[in-house]
Structure formats: C-alpha cells, structure tokens
C-alpha positions, 0 to 999 in steps of 0.5 A, a space after each residue: 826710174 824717171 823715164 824721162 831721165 832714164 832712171 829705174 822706175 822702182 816699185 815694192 815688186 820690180 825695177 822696170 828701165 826704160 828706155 831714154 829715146 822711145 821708152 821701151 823696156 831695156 833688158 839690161 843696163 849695158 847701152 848707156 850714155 852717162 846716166 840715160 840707159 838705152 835698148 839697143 845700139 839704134 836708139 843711142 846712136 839716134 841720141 848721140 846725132 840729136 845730141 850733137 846737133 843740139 837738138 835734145 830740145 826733142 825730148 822736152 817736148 813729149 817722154 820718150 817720144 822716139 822710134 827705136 831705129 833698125 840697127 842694120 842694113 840701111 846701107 844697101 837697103 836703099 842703094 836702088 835710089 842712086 838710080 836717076 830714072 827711079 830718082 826720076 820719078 819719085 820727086 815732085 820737082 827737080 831744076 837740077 839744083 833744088 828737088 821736092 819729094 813728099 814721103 809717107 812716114 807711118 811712125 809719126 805719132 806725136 808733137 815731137 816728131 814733127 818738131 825733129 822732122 821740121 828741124 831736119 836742115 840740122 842734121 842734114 845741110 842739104 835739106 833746105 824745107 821739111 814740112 809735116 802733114 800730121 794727119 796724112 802722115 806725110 813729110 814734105 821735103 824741099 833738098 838740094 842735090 848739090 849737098 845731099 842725095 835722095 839716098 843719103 836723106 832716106 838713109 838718115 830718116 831711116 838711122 833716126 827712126 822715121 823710115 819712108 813707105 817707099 812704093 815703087 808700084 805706086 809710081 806706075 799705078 794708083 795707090 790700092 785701097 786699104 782692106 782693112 784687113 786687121 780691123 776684119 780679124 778683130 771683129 771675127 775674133 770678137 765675134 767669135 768669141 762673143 757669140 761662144 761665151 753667150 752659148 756657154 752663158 744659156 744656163 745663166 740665160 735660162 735660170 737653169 744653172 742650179 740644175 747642172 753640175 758645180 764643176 761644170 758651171 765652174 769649167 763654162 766660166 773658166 773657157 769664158 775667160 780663155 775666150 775672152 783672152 784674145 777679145 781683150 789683148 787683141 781686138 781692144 789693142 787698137 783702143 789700148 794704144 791709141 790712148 797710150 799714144 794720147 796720154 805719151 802726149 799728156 792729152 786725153 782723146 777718146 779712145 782713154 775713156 772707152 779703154 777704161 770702160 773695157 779694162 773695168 769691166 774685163 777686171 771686173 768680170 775676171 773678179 767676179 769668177 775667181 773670187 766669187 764663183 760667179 759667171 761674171 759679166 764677160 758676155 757683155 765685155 765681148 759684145 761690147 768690143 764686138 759692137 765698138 768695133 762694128 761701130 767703127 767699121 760702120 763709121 768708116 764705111 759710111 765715111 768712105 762711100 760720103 768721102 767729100 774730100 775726093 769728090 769735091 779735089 776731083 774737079 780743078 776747073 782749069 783748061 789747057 790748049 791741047 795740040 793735035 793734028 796741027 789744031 788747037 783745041 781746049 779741053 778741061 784739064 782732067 782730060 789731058 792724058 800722057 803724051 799729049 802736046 799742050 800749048 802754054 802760053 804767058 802766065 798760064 800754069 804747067 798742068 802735069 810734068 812735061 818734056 819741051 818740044 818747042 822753046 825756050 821757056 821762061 819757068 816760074 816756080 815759085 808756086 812750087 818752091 817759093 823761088 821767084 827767078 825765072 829758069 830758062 829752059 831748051 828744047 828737051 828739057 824736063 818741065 814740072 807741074 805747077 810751074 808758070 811760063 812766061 813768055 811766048 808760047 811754048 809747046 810740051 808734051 805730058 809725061 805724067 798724068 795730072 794730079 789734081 790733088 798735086 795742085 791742090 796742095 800746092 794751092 793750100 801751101 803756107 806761102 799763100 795762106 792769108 793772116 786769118 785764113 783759119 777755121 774758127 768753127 773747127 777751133 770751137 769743136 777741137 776746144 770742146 772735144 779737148 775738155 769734153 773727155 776730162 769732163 767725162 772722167 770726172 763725170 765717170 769717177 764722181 758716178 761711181 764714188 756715189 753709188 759705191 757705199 751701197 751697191 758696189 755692182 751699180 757703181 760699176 755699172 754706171 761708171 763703164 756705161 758713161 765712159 762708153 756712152 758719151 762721145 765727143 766725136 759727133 762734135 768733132 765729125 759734124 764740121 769737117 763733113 758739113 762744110 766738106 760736103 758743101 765743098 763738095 756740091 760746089 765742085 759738082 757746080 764748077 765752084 772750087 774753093 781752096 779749103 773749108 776756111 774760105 768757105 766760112 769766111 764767105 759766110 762772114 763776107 757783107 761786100 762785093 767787089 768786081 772786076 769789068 773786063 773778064 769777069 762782068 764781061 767775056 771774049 766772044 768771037 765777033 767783028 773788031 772794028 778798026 779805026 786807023 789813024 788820021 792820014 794812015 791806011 783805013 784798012 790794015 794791010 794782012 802783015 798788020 793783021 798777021 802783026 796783031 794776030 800772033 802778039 795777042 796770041 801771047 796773052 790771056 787777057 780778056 782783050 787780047 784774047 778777044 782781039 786774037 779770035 776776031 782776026 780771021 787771018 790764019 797766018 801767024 808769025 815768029 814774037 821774040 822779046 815779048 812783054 806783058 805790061 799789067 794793065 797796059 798792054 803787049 809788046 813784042 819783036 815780030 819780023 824785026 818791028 817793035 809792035 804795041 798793043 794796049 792803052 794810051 800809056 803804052 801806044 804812043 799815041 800823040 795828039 791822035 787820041 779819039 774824042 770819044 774814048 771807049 772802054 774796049 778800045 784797043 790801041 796798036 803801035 809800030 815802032 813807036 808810030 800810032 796805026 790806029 785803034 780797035 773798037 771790040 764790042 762789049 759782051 757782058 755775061 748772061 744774067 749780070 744785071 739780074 746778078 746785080 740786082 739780087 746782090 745788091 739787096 743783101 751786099 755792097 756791091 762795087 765795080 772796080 775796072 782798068 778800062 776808062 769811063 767809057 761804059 760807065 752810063 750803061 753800068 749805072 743801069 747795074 750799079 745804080 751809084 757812080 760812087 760805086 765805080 772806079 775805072 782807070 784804075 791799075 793793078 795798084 789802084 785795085 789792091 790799095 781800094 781793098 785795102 781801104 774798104 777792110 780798114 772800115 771792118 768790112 769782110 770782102 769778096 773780090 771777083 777778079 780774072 785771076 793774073 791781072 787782078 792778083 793782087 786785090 783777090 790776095 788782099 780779099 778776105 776772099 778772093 774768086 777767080 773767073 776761069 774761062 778756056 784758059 789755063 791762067 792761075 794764081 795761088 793768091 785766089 781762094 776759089 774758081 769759079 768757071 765763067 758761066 757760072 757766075 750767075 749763081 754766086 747769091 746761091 753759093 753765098 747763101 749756101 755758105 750761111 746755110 752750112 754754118 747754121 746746119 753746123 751749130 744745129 749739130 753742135 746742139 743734137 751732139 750736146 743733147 744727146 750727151 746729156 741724156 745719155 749721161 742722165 741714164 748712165 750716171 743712175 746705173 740703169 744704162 748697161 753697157 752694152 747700150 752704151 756701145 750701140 749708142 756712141 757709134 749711133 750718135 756719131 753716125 746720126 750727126 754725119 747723116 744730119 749734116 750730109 742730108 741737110 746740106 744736100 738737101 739745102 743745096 737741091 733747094 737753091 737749084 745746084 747741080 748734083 
C-alpha cells in the first residue's frame, strides 16, 4: 500500500496497512474515510477536523506525519484549567482580552507539525498567534479569552495529537533537572552485556576454543545472541528512531549512518553464528553500543557543565528602583524578589508580574503582544512583565519572580529581528552536516563494493567502520559553543547581546557611530547653575525648585536625570498630564501650572536666548513664561578619549548628538574631524544619518542610551544600548552594555573577530579528521570498535578547542571571568 494515500503496501509475504494520519499499522480495515484507512477512531476524527478546515496541505509535507490522539477522557482531563487562580498563573500575559502562554509539547517532531501548529487560528478562531520553537519543543500561544478558553485550547491540542506537558509543580518551583534515567539503563544494559558476551568470548581470546566441547562452543554463541538481543532492540533504540524520524522527513542526519553500522554488524554476527558455526563478532557490537552511548553520555555531561546559554541569559544588565522603608534605592534587576515595591517611571520596562499600588498607569505592551495601544490601568490591577509605562511614576508590588529568560525571549521575538539578522556561519555548518551524511553513505557503499570481490569479511569491516567514524557533529557543535561561550564571557563582563547573530555581525562592523549626552557622557550628582532670566528672580523660589525636581523626576533622560540629583530639595509634588517630547524636553501639570523642561523649541523662550548657547543648558518655563535656564557641567565617562583614540585606528568613528555646538571645540580634541560631528540633530535626524552611511556598503555599530535613540540603534547593523541605574529598554537594540564598561568596546569588538576565526580553525580540525579517519576506514584496517571511541573523541576535541581557545583569547584581552 501507498502509505501516503492509505493503500496496502504488498510484499510476496504480507499485506502491511498503515495508517493515513501517523503511519502506524492498523490492524484491520474497519476505520476508514473513503479510500484512507485509519488505526483508530482518534487519528480519523484528527483527519475529518483538518479535512474540514481544509488544511490536508498537512499531509503534503511530510508521510504520515501525525500523533495518534487519545481516544477518550480529554473532557475532564483538563477540567482543572477552568480555575482562574491555576489559569492565573499559567499565562504569560493577560489584559482581560487578549492571553499569551508558551507550552511544551514533547510530540513535535517533524516540518509539519509545525505548520499544523502555526496553522491553529484555523481551527480554533480565538487563536490570534502560534509560533514553534522546534528545538525546545515549545508552542508560543497568543489567544483571546472573548472566543476560546485556555480549556478549550488545551483540549483541541489534546483531540489532535499534540497534548501539552501541563506541570502544575513547575509554577511553584523551578523545573528539576532531567536524570536521564533511560539513557543510564541503556548503558548498564549494554554494559552488561558487553562485559558477559567478552567472558564467554575468553576462549576465542585465548585460542583454546579447539580444546572445549562443540556443543559448548555452539550453547556460548547462542547465549551471546540472547545477550546481545536487549543491546540491539533496547539500547541501539534511540539510534534506530532518530534516523526513522529523519528519513519520515526525507532527510538524512547522523544517527542513519551510525544505525546502518549497528544493523550491519548485529546481522552480520547473527550470520555468522547460525550459518557458519562461528563465534560472530557480537563482542564488538556491544562494545560498540556500549562505547556510543558513553559517548553520548560524555558529550552531554561536558555540555551541560560548559552550558553557555544558561550562564551568559543569567545576566540582563538592567536595574529597577526599589522602594523600601520610604527610600528609593537601585538594585540590579536579579536581585528583585516577590513582594518588593518598585517605582517605574516613563518608558522604563515592567521587570516581573506586579500588582498596582499606586496609580494609574499607562501600559504599553507592545513588547509582549505587538499591540501598541496603551492600557490604562488602576490601583489593584495585574501588571505583567515586559510591559512599558508611560507616564508618571507608578508604584508596584512584585508578585513573580523575574525571569530573565522570560525577557530574553521576548527580546529575540520576529517582531524586532532585523532584515539580516541571521547567522551566516551557522547556515555554512547546517549546509555542510546536510550533505556531509549522503557523502558518507556513498563513501560507505563505494568501500564496500570494492572490497567485496576479494575479501567479504573486509568489506564489511571497512563499511561499518566508516559509517561509525565519520561525524559531521563536530562542524555542527564547533559554532554554537564557540560564539555561546563568547556570548558567555561577555555576560561575566556586563556585555549582552541579544544573540549569536549579532555577535557576528560585530565582527563584520567597519563604523562606529555615537551618541553624546548618556553615552560619552553621564549623570553625576553635582551643582546645576541657575541663570534666571532677565528681570526675573536670580534665585528660584523652593516651589520652583520643588516645580523641576518632581517634573524630571518623570523621565530617564540623561539630563533629566542629572537635573533631578542636583536639587538638593526633598520635596516632591503631585504631576498630572505628563509629556515626554523626544529630543525636546518635559511637560507637566504640577500644582495647577504648565511647567517646561527642555530646549529652546519647547520653552518658549522669546528673544531671551543667552549668546553663548551651551550644549548642557536646560531650559525652564512656566505657563508659557521664560524663568531662566540651567547650566549642568559636562561629565564625560573615564577612558573616552583613550576610547576614541584606540578606535579611530581600526574604525570610522562618528558622533551624532541632539545638544547644539556647544561642546564641539572640546570634542575635536576626540574626534579630530568636525565633519565627524553632528549636533542639533532629532531622533529623525540620527535615524535618517544611519540610514545614509549603510547606503555607501558600510556595517554600522550605534552606540546610543537606548529610548531616545531607538530608532538609529534599530536601523544599525548593530545597535548597543548604555544601561546606567535605570530600567529603560527598547527591544530595537541588539546588545547592553552597562556604563562603565564602555571603555572596552575595542576588546569586545576584537574579541568578536576572535571568535569567528577560532570558529573556521574548527571547521579545519573537523574536516581534517574526517579525513584521516576515512583514509584508515575505507582499507578495512580501522575495526569498529575504534571508530566508536573516535567519533564522540573528535566531537569532544572540537567543543575543548573552541571553549579553551575563546577563554583563552578572552583572558588575554583582559576580560573578566
């Protein structure tokens, strides 16, 4: 029969029936839809829904590509999600209207699952988004609650085969290490029986076996096959169905080629003994199984103990503002803990699900859902992570832990990928391991073929050993652990960049382009001068002061920021109809006056602008009245020249600011070119500049204080924002950097060219083992139980090379570990 059209499969033996939807035998002819024959009720009634919402498109894409569905019970099964406070705490987010969850479905397995899965606003109308994450085995569901319940989603996941892991433990503690229980019984089991087919095999060993009974000889081989029966059908199983699972898919990965050597030489063994009266060679088949899967074992041990990715997504160099005892203090964001109160002011991020105290709040969520409303939010409300605020600040109390990976996601979301943001080095190594298996089979074949006219036994040998000695995982491997453990290191140094591609975007990067105010510069508490204007005041009054103090309070500019820890007055007052105007300033209703903060395009001025204009000079306006101005000293970070100067050898460097000439002389002293600097220039302005210099084939690098310059750090090739003390964030970023460690960005950059070149020095070790593995292989004078110790050894050796060589690279350049 056509399994993909349901029809019997008809050898001179047997009729086998498969099933239509997940290719199971059937064991009858009894369910059927027309012509398609089906195992059980389940996987029809899957059929007839995908039929009916015309999405049998499923089934072009791969055979037999489903899970056979349970075919009762799902009804009360999952009755407990009806429970708000279980719904509750389940989701990621919730407004009342629209929901996020992420599950983890274990039976995703193939192209088409994920097509069915992202296809699921068919079945379901109140599905809005479904998004797969293959490699975690993760779905991503965005769902309102005005047309579907969580119940009735989980249900229909459920009816079609793709049944959630649902642990309600994991919501009240973190998720418990895998023991790897499985993969421990298959190595006693073939160990076991490794070690007792080699004690029955001493005569062989030994060259007595001439010496001992026939039938003794004859009774050893026979209890060498019954030990080696669970070695083949129990410990080789996860080799067998992971290359079932790869050619389902029509591709070829590398477990095919390491089944084929198992099956050869358990066959050829089996022959061996029952047609030849031989001992066989099934010492060497356990061993081999016994060695693979230590090998694997090995393998994933090292790789859990170098585990990159949870080191370097540990560290999210953001702080909140945490209120305790009537005092404001910052802490970094991973010491924040349930039921602390946070203060977020304008545009900084919600860092952990929250519960308003003291509002209202305007809730941005685009971040989360892609929805750029705002929600207007009250006192008692439900605030979830990843939100933004805008407006006043707002006070909150935590009510689940932060999860950095949680943001981190977020962070990595499509809606914020750029046009290239892709990995050209990881594409090279996919290409390479995809054909890299049909070579071996050829090779494989080809070996065999010529040695089979002469000597049948090398033939053999010399096609198991290259189907098990050459290993295309040590390409694969090489990248994600070279760049992850530079990811790594450059978390330990307050460095984090969004993912691996931007990492080697960096190394591609020949311009630099930075922002003034926040970035070269930063807030330092000292002496803001005052200059009133002309037949006003000289001094202000403690109601101004009080005026100023609570407006920049607002804000995390740079400036306003400055402003604010200049005041030495305590007092603060109510603001109401706030205004964040970027590039230009503040504005606020404070005590029933419209109070101005910014620049001359904001506070009206007049004809009382000061000859001299500064770059730091702060204007303040009531009610539409010029007061007079403040002078804030300019504080440029520790290092910057030297920062400069060692880039400018290597780099373009540019400045691009929103402040006015005013400091240009002191940084021609830096820059060296005034065509080098721009001022006066808006959030536009910046954007558009970007934009120019990418015309002319250059990769750019954007070093910007993140809200205000979003939209140039979103057009870079790479776009680093400066994180100090605040909670501000914009997902147009690609990296953070924290403050003071700006002054090594030539080391991150050279580190990032670093990595790339210890990458293609891997590439080089892998290929060249192949090769000489081959060479030995291909002669028959390889057995396969080297081959066995060799192909986790190469994969191992690879992983230690780029792990030692990136820390070692990294030491050398002075970074932290």
């Amino acid at each position: 029969m056509d399994i993909k059209s349901g029809k019997k499969v008809n050898d001179n033996k047997s009729t086998v029936i498969n099933c239509y939807h997940c290719g199971d035998v059937c064991a009858d002819e009894d369910i059927r839809t027309g012509e398609k024959v089906f195992c059980c009720s389940g996987c029809k009634l899957v059929y007839e829904l995908l039929e009916e919402k015309d999405l049998c498109a499923y089934y072009a894409l791969s055979k037999n590509p489903g899970v056979s569905p349970p075919e009762s019970g799902i009804e009360s099964k999952f009755s407990y999600l009806d429970d708000e406070r279980i719904r509750h705490q389940l989701l990621n987010y919730s407004d009342g209207g629209i929901n996020k969850i992420i599950f983890n479905i274990p039976s995703i397995h193939c192209s088409s699952c994920i097509w069915l899965l992202e296809n699921l606003y068919r079945i379901n109308p109140g599905i809005l988004e479904s998004k797969v994450n293959y490699l975690r085995k993760e779905l991503s569901l965005t769902f309102s609650d005005k047309k579907t319940t969580l119940r009735q989603i989980v249900e229909s996941l459920t009816a079609i085969g793709y049944e959630p892991e649902i642990n309600l433990a994991s919501i009240k503690k973190a998720v418990q290490k895998s023991t790897d229980k499985e993969l421990y019984l298959q190595i006693g089991v073939a160990g076991f029986s490794f070690g007792n087919i080699m004690l029955l095999s001493f005569p062989e060993y030994l060259d007595v076996a001439r010496d001992i009974d026939p039938q003794f000889i004859s009774f050893f081989s026979y209890l060498n096959i019954f030990l080696a029966l669970p070695v083949f059908f129990y410990s080789s199983m996860g080799y067998f169905k992971s290359a079932f699972h790869s050619l389902r898919q029509k591709t070829v990965n590398m477990d095919v080629p390491i089944s084929l050597g198992i099956v050869t030489l358990f066959l050829r063994s089996i022959y061996h003994i029952l047609a030849e009266g031989s001992s066989g060679y099934l010492d060497s088949f356990a061993g081999l199984v016994f060695l693979l899967l230590l090998g694997k074992l090995f393998q994933k041990k090292t790789y859990d103990a170098l585990s990159f990715e949870r080191d370097y997504r540990s560290y999210f160099p953001l702080s909140v503002t945490r209120k305790q005892n009537n005092r404001e203090e910052t802490i970094p964001l991973e010491s924040l803990q349930v039921k602390d109160r946070v203060i977020i002011k304008n545009k900084e991020l919600i860092p952990a699900d929250a519960v308003l105290i003291k509002g209202p709040a305007l809730i941005d969520y685009s971040f989360v859902t892609g929805e750029s409303t705002p929600l207007a939010k009250v006192s008692g409300d439900m605030l979830f992570a990843g939100g933004v605020h805008r407006g006043s600040p707002v006070e909150m109390e935590i009510v689940k832990k932060v999860s950095q990976s949680y943001l981190t996601q977020l962070w990595n979301d499509d809606a914020f990928h750029k046009e290239e943001e892709s990995s050209n080095i990881t594409s090279l190594a996919n290409t390479v391991s995809r054909y890299f298996t049909f070579i071996v089979l050829s090779i494989a074949l080809l070996s065999a073929f010529y040695w089979l006219p002469g000597n049948f036994t090398l033939a053999l040998n010399a096609f198991t050993a290259v189907l098990i000695v050459a290993c295309p995982c040590a390409l694969a491997l090489s990248t994600p652990f070279a760049l992850g453990n530079t990811l790594r290191i450059f978390g330990k140094n307050k460095f984090y960049l969004k993912n691996v591609a931007v990492l080697e975007m960096m190394a591609k990067v020949k311009t630099i382009v930075f922002d003034k105010t926040g970035t070269l510069t930063y807030s330092r508490q000292a002496a803001a001068r005052f200059m009133s204007a002309p037949g006003r005041e000289p001094t202000l009054s403690l109601q101004e002061t009080a005026y100023v103090r609570s407006l920049t309070r607002q804000s995390t500019h740079p400036l306003s920021r400055y402003l604010y820890a200049s005041l030495e007055q305590e007092r603060l007052m109510e603001v109401s109809d706030f205004e964040e105007v970027p590039g230009e300033g503040l504005s606020a209703i404070i005590d029933g006056h419209r109070i101005t903060i910014g620049s001359p395009r904001l506070v009206p001025i007049g004809e009382d602008l000061p000859v001299a204009p500064s770059a730091n000079r702060v204007f303040f306006g009531i009610n539409g009245t010029y007061r007079g101005y403040f002078d804030l000293p300019h504080n440029y970070r520790k290092g910057i020249r030297g920062l400069i100067d060692h880039l400018a050898n290597h780099y373009r460097i540019y400045l691009i600011s929103g402040d006015n000439e005013g400091e240009k002389k002191n940084l021609l002293g830096m820059f060296g070119d005034s065509d080098s600097m721009l001022f006066n220039q808006t959030p536009f302005d910046k954007l558009h500049f970007i934009r120019n210099l990418q015309q002319n084939h250059r990769r750019i690098l954007m070093v910007g204080d993140g809200l205000n310059d979003a939209g140039a750090l979103k057009q870079s090739d790479v776009g680093i924002s400066i994180a100090e003390d605040i909670n501000s964030f914009t997902p147009a970023s690609d990296g953070i950097l924290e403050a003071g460690e700006l002054s090594n960005l030539p080391q991150y950059l050279r580190f990032s060219k670093i990595s790339i070149r210890i990458i293609m020095v891997s590439f080089l070790i892998s290929f060249i083992y192949n090769i000489f593995g081959l060479f030995f292989a291909v002669q028959g004078t390889l057995s396969p139980l080297i081959a066995a110790i060799l192909m986790p050894a190469s994969s191992l050796t690879v992983v230690l090379f780029t792990i030692g060589m990136t820390t070692y690279f990294g030491k050398k350049l002075g970074l932290r570990f």
